[in-house]
C-alpha positions as CSV (number, residue, x, y, z in Angstrom):
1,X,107.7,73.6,100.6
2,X,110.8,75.8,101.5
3,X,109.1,79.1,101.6
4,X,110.0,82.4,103.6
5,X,106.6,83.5,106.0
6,X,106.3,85.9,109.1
7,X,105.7,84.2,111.9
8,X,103.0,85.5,114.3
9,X,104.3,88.2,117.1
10,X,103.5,87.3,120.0
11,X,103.2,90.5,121.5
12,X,101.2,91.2,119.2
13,X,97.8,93.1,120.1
14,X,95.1,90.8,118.5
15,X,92.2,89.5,121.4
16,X,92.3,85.9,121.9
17,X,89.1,83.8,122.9
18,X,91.6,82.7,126.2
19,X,91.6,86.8,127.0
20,X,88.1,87.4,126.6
21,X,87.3,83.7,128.4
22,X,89.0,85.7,131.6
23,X,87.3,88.9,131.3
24,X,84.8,86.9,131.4
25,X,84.9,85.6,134.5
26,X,86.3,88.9,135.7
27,X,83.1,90.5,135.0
28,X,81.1,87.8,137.1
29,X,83.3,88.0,140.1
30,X,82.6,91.8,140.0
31,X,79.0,91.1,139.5
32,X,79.3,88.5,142.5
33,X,81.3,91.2,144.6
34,X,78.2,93.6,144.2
35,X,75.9,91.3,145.5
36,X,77.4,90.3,148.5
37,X,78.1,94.5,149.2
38,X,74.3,95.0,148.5
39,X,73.1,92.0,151.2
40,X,75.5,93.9,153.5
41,X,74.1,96.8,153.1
42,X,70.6,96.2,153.3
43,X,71.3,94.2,156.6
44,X,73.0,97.4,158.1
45,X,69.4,99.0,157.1
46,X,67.0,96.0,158.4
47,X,69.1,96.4,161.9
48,X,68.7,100.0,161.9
49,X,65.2,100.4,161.0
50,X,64.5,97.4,164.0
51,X,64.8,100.0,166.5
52,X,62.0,101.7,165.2
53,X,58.3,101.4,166.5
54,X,56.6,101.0,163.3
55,X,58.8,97.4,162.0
56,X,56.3,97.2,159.4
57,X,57.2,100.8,158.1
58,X,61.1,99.7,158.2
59,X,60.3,96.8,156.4
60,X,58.5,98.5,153.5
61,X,61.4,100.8,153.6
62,X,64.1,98.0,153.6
63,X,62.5,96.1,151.1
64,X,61.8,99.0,148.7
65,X,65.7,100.0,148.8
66,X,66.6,96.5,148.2
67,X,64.2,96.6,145.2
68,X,65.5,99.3,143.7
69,X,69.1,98.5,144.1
70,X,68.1,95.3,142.5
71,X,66.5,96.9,139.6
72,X,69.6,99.0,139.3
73,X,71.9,96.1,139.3
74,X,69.9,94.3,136.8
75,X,69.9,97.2,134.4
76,X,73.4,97.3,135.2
77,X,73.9,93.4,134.3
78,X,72.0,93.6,131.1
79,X,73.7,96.5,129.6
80,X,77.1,95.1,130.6
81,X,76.5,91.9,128.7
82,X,74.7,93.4,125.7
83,X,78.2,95.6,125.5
84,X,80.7,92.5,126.5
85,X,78.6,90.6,124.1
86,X,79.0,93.2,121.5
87,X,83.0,93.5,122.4
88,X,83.3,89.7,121.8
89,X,81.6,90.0,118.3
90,X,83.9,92.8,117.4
91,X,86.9,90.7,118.5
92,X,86.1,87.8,116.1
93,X,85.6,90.3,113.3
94,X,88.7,91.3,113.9
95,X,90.4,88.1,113.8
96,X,88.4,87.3,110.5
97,X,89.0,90.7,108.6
98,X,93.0,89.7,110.1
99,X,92.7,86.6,108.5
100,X,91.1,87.1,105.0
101,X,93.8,90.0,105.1
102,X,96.4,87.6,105.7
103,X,94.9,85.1,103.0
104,X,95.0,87.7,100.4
105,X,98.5,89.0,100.9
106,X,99.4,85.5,100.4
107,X,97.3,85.2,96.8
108,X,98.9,88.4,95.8
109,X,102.6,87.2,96.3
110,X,102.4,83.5,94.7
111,X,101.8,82.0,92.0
112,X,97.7,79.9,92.1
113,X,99.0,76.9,90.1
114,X,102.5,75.8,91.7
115,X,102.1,77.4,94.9
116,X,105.7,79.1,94.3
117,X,105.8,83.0,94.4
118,X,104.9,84.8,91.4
119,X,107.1,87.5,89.4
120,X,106.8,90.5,90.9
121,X,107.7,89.3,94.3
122,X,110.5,87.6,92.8
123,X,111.4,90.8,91.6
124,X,111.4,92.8,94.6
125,X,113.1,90.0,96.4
126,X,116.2,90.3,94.1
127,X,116.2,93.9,94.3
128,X,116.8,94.1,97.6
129,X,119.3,90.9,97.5
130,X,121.2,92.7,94.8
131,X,121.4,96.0,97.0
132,X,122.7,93.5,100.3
133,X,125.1,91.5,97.3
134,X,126.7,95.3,96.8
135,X,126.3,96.8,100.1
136,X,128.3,93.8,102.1
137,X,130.3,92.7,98.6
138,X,128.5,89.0,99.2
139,X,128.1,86.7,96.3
140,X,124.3,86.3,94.6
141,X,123.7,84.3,91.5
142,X,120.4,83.4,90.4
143,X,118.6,80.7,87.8
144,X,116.2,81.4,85.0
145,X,115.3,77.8,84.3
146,X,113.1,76.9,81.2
147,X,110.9,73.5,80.7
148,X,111.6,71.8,77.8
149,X,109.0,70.8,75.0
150,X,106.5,71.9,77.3
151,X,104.0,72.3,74.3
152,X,104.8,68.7,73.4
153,X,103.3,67.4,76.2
154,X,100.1,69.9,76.2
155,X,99.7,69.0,72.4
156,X,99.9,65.0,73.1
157,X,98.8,64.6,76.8
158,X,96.2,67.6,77.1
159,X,97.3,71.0,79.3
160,X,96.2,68.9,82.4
161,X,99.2,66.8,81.9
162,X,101.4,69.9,81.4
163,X,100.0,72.2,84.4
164,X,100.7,68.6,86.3
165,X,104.0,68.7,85.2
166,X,104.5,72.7,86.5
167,X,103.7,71.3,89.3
168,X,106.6,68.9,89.6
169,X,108.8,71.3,88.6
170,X,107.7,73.5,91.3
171,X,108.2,71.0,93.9
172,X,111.4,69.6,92.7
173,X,112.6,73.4,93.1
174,X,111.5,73.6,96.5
175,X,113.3,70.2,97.2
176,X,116.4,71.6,95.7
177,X,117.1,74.8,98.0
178,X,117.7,76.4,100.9
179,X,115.2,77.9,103.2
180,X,116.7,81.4,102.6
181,X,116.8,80.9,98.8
182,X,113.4,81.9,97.0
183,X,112.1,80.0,93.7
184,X,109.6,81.6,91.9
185,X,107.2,81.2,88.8
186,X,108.6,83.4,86.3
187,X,106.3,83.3,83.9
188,X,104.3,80.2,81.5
189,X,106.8,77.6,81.9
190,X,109.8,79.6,83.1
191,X,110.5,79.4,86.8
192,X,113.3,81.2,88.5
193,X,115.5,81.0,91.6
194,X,117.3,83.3,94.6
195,X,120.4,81.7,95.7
196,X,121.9,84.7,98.3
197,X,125.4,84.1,99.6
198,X,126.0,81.7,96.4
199,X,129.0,81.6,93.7
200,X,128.4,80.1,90.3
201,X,130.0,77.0,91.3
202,X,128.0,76.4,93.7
203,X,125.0,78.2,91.8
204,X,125.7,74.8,89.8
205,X,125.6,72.3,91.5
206,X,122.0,73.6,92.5
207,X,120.9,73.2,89.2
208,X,122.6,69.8,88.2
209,X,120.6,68.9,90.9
210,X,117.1,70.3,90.2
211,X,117.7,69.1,86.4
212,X,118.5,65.6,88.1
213,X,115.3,65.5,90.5
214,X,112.9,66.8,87.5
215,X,113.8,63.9,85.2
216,X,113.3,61.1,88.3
217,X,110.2,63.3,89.3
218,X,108.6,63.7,86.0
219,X,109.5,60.2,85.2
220,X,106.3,59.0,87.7
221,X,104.5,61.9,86.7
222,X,103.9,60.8,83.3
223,X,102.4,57.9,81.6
224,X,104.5,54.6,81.2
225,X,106.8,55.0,77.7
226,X,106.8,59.0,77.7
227,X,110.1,60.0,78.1
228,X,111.0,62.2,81.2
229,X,110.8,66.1,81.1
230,X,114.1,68.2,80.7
231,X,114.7,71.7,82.0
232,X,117.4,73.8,80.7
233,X,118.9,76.3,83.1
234,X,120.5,79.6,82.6
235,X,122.7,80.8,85.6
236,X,124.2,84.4,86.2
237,X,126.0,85.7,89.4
238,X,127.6,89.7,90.7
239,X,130.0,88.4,92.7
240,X,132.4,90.2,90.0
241,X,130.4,91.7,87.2
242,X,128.6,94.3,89.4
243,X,125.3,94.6,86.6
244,X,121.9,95.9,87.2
245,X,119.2,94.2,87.9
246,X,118.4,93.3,84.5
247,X,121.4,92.4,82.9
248,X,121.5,90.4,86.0
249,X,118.4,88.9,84.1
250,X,119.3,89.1,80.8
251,X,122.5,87.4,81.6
252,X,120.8,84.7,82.6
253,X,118.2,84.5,80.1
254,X,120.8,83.9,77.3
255,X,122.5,81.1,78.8
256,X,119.1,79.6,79.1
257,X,118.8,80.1,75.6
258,X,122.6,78.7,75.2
259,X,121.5,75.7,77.3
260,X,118.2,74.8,74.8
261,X,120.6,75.2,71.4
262,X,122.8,72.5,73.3
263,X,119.6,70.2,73.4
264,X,118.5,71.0,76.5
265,X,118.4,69.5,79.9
266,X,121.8,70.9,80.9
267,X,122.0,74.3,82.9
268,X,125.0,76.8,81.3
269,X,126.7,79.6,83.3
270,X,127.9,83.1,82.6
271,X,130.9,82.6,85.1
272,X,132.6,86.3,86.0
273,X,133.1,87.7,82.1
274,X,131.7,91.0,81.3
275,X,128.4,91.2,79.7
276,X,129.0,92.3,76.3
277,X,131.1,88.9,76.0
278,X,128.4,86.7,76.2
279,X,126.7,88.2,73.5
280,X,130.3,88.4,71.4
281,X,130.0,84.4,72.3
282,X,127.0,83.6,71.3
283,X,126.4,86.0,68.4
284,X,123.4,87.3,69.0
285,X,123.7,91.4,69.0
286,X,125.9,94.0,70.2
287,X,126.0,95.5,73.8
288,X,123.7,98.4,72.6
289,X,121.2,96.3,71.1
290,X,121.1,94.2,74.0
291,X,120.6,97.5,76.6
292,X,118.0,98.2,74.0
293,X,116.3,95.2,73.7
294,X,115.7,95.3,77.8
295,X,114.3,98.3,77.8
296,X,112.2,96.8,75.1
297,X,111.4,94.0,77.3
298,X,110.9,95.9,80.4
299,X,108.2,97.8,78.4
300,X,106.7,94.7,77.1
301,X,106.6,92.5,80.2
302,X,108.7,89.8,78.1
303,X,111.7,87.9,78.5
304,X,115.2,89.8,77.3
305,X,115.8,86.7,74.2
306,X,111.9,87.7,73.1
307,X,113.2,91.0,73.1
308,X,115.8,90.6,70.7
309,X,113.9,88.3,68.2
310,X,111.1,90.8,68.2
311,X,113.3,93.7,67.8
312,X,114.8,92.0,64.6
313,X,118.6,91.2,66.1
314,X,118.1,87.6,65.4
315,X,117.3,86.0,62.1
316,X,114.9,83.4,61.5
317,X,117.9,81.6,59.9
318,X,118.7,81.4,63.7
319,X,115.6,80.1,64.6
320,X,115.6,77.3,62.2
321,X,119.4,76.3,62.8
322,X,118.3,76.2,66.5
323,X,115.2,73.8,65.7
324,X,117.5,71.2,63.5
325,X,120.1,71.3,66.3
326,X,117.5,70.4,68.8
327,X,115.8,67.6,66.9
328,X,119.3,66.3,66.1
329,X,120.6,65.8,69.3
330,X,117.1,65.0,71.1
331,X,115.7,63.0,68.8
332,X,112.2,62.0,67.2
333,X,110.7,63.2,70.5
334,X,112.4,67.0,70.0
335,X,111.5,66.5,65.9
336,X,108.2,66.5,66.8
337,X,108.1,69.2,69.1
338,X,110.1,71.1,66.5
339,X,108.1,71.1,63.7
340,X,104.5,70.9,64.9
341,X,105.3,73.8,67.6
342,X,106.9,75.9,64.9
343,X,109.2,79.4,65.5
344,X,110.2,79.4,69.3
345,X,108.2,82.6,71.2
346,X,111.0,83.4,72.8
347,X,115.0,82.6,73.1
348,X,114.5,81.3,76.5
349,X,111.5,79.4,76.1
C-alpha cells in the first residue's frame, strides 16, 4: 500500500535495550573497579598494622575495616540495581506508552475497513496541497470516485460481499498511484484521491486506469456470473481556475454525478472552465445556489450533489430521468438496482 509514514529519527532520544545492555556492563566494571581498589587498600592496612606487636589486634582491625567496607559496598550494590532495575522498567514503559501513541495516531488518521486514510486527513492534506498548488503556481487535480450499484451487491450478496468489495477498491487505488499521491475513504462508498504536480490529462489517465484495475479486480472478487463492479469518477484540477477548497470539491462531485447519468464506469473531467459553467452544463442550479448549497453541505457533513437535492434545486423529475437513463444503458443489472434501491441519497452516490 502506497501510503505516506514518518520514518523513525534516528537521533532520536528513545532508550534502546542495546544502550541499557552497555550501561549495563558499565555499571559491573565500576563495581569490579571498586573491588580490586578495596583489596588494595586493605593490603596497604594488613602491611601497616604487621609492624605492630599486637598482630592479633591489627588483624581484628583489618578485618573489621574490610567488613565494613564490604557492607558498604553491598548496600551500595543493592541500591544501584534496585534503581538501574527500576530505570530499565521505566525505559520499556516508555517505548510502550511510544508505541500505543504511535498505534493510535495511526487509527485516528485512516479509515478501519480499507486501511486508506479517512476524510479529515484527506482534508487537511489538500489544504495544504492547495496552499503549495497557489504558492509555487504547480498543478493539483483530485478524484471523487463513486462505486457503482454498491447497494446491488449488499441487497443480493449480503454487506460482507460489499465491505469485500471496498476493499478492492481500496487496493486497486493504492495500485494506481504515486507514493506522493494520497487516496482516501471519503465517505460509505465514495473514495477520493491527491494527485500533486498533476494536470487533468494526466489526472485521466489515473482514473482510466483505476476504473480498468477495479473491473479485472472485482471480477475475482465476486462470485462466477456476477458481472464486475464499475466506479464512476469525477475529476477537478486549479491549475487555472484558482477555487477554494470546496468548489475544488464540489467541482468534482458533479462530474461524478455527470459520470453515473452517463451509465457509469467512465470518469468525467471539469477541464479549465470556470465553475459556474459546469453547472450552466449540466443544469443543475445557479452559481449562488451552488455557494449555498456548500455551505449547506459543509454544515451537514454531506456531499455538495446531496446538498442541492436536499436544498430543493433538483427535481425528482431529475431523479427519475437519471434512474431510466441508467437502467437503459446498464441493463437488467442497473434496472434492478434502480428500482429496488429507489431515489439516489445523493448526486454523487
Amino acid at each position: 500500500m502506497n501510503t505516506e509514514g514518518q520514518q523513525p529519527d534516528s537521533t532520536s532520544p528513545t532508550p534502546t535495550l542495546q544502550e541499557g545492555a552497555r550501561e549495563t556492563s558499565g555499571f559491573g566494571l565500576r563495581v569490579l573497579g571498586l573491588v580490586i581498589a578495596l583489596a588494595a587498600l586493605a593490603f596497604l592496612l594488613w602491611a601497616t598494622w604487621d609492624q605492630v606487636s599486637d598482630r592479633g589486634f591489627s588483624f581484628v582491625i583489618v578485618g573489621q575495616i574490610v567488613a565494613l567496607l564490604t557492607l558498604v559496598l553491598s548496600v551500595y550494590i543493592l541500591t544501584r540495581s534496585i534503581l538501574q532495575t527500576e530505570l530499565h522498567s521505566q525505559r520499556r514503559l516508555y517505548l510502550t506508552v511510544q508505541q500505543d501513541l504511535g498505534r493510535l495516531q495511526e487509527e485516528a488518521i485512516h479509515d478501519h475497513l480499507t486501511g486508506l486514510y479517512n476524510r479529515r486527513f484527506f482534508e487537511a492534506r489538500l489544504q495544504e496541497e492547495m496552499a503549495r498548488s497557489a504558492r509555487y503556481g504547480r498543478p493539483l487535480a483530485i478524484l471523487l470516485i463513486d462505486v457503482d450499484h454498491l447497494k446491488y451487491i449488499n441487497d443480493k450478496l449480503g454487506h460482507g460481499a460489499g465491505d469485500q468489495l471496498l476493499k478492492v477498491v481500496a487496493s486497486s487505488m493504492t495500485q494506481s498511484i504515486r507514493n506522493t499521491d494520497l487516496a482516501a475513504r471519503y465517505a460509505g462508498d465514495e473514495f477520493t484521491i491527491i494527485l500533486p504536480e498533476t494536470d487533468s490529462q494526466n489526472a485521466m489517465r489515473v482514473a482510466e486506469r483505476l476504473i480498468a484495475m477495479v473491473k479485472k479486480t472485482s471480477e475475482k472478487a465476486l462470485p462466477e456470473g456476477e458481472p464486475p463492479v464499475t466506479v464512476s469518477i469525477g475529476i477537478a484540477d486549479r491549475q487555472e481556475q484558482r477555487p477554494t477548497i470546496d468548489a475544488l470539491i464540489a467541482v468534482a462531485d458533479i462530474m461524478m454525478y455527470k459520470a453515473k447519468t452517463e451509465g457509469g464506469g467512465v470518469a468525467k473531467v471539469a477541464g479549465r472552465k470556470l465553475f459556474g459553467e459546469y453547472l450552466t452544463q449540466l443544469g443543475l442550479a445557479t452559481l449562488r445556489q451552488v455557494e449555498e448549497a456548500i455551505t449547506f453541505a459543509q454544515s451537514k457533513g454531506i456531499l455538495v450533489g446531496q446538498a442541492l437535492e436536499e436544498l430543493g434545486f433538483v427535481t425528482e423529475e431529475q431523479v427519475n430521468m437519471i434512474l431510466l437513463q441508467q437502467s437503459q444503458e446498464r441493463g437488467p443489472r442497473a434496472q434492478t438496482s434502480a428500482t429496488s434501491a429507489g431515489p439516489p441519497k445523493s448526486l454523487g452516490s
